[in-house]
N, C-alpha and C positions, 0 to 999 in steps of 0.2 A: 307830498312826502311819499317814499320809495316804500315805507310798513304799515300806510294806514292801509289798505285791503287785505294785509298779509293773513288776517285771521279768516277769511276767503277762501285763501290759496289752499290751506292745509289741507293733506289726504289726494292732493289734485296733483299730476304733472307740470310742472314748472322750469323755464328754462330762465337764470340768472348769468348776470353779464359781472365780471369782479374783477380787481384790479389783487392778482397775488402780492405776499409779500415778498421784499427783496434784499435776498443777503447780499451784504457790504462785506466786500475784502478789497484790501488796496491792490491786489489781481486779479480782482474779477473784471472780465470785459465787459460784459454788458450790464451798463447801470441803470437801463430802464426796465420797471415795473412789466410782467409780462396782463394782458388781460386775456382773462379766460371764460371760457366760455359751460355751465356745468346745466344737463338737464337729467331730471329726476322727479321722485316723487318727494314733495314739501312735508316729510312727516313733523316736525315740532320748529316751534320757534321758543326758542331761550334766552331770555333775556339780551345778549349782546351778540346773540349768535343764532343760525338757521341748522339746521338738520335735516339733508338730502338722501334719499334711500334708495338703492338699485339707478346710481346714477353712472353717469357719462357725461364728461370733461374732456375739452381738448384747449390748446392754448392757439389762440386766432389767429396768431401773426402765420404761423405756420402749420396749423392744422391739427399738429400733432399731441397722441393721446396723453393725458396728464392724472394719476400717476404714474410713469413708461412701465409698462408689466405688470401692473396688479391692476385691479378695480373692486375698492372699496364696496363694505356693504353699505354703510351710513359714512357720508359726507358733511364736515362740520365748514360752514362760512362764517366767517365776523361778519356783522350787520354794519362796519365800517369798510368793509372792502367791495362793499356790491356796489353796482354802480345802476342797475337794472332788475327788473323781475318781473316775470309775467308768465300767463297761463302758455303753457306749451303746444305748440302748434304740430299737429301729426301730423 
């Protein structure tokens, strides 16, 4: 399972792999899920959700930074969108 060392990780650099969510409108072109990519520092895990601090996110397909012009101080993931986690590689 993807959470049993997660209590490990915490306080550590961590780089997670997530599948975001995806707004439906019967005009939006692209219907696929983008997966992103977010490395940071693992401060808490909460119950259905992670808490990433002084991170850095970009979306794979394209490289580009997410969210476009800001960067959050704390990052919130649902613990149903990661698809990956692991100790971050400097």
């Amino acid at each position: 399972m993807i959470f049993e060392r997660l209590i490990f990780m915490i306080n550590n650099k961590v780089t997670v792999t997530w599948v975001d969510a995806l707004l439906y409108h019967p005009d939006t072109q692209n219907k696929i899920p983008s997966t992103m990519r977010t490395t940071g520092t693992l401060v808490s895990e909460e119950g259905e959700y992670i808490i990433i601090e002084d991170q850095s996110t970009i979306k794979i397909s394209d490289g580009s930074e997410y969210p476009s012009g800001r960067k959050p101080k704390y990052f919130t993931i649902p613990k149903g969108f990661i698809q990956k986690i692991e100790l971050a590689k400097d």
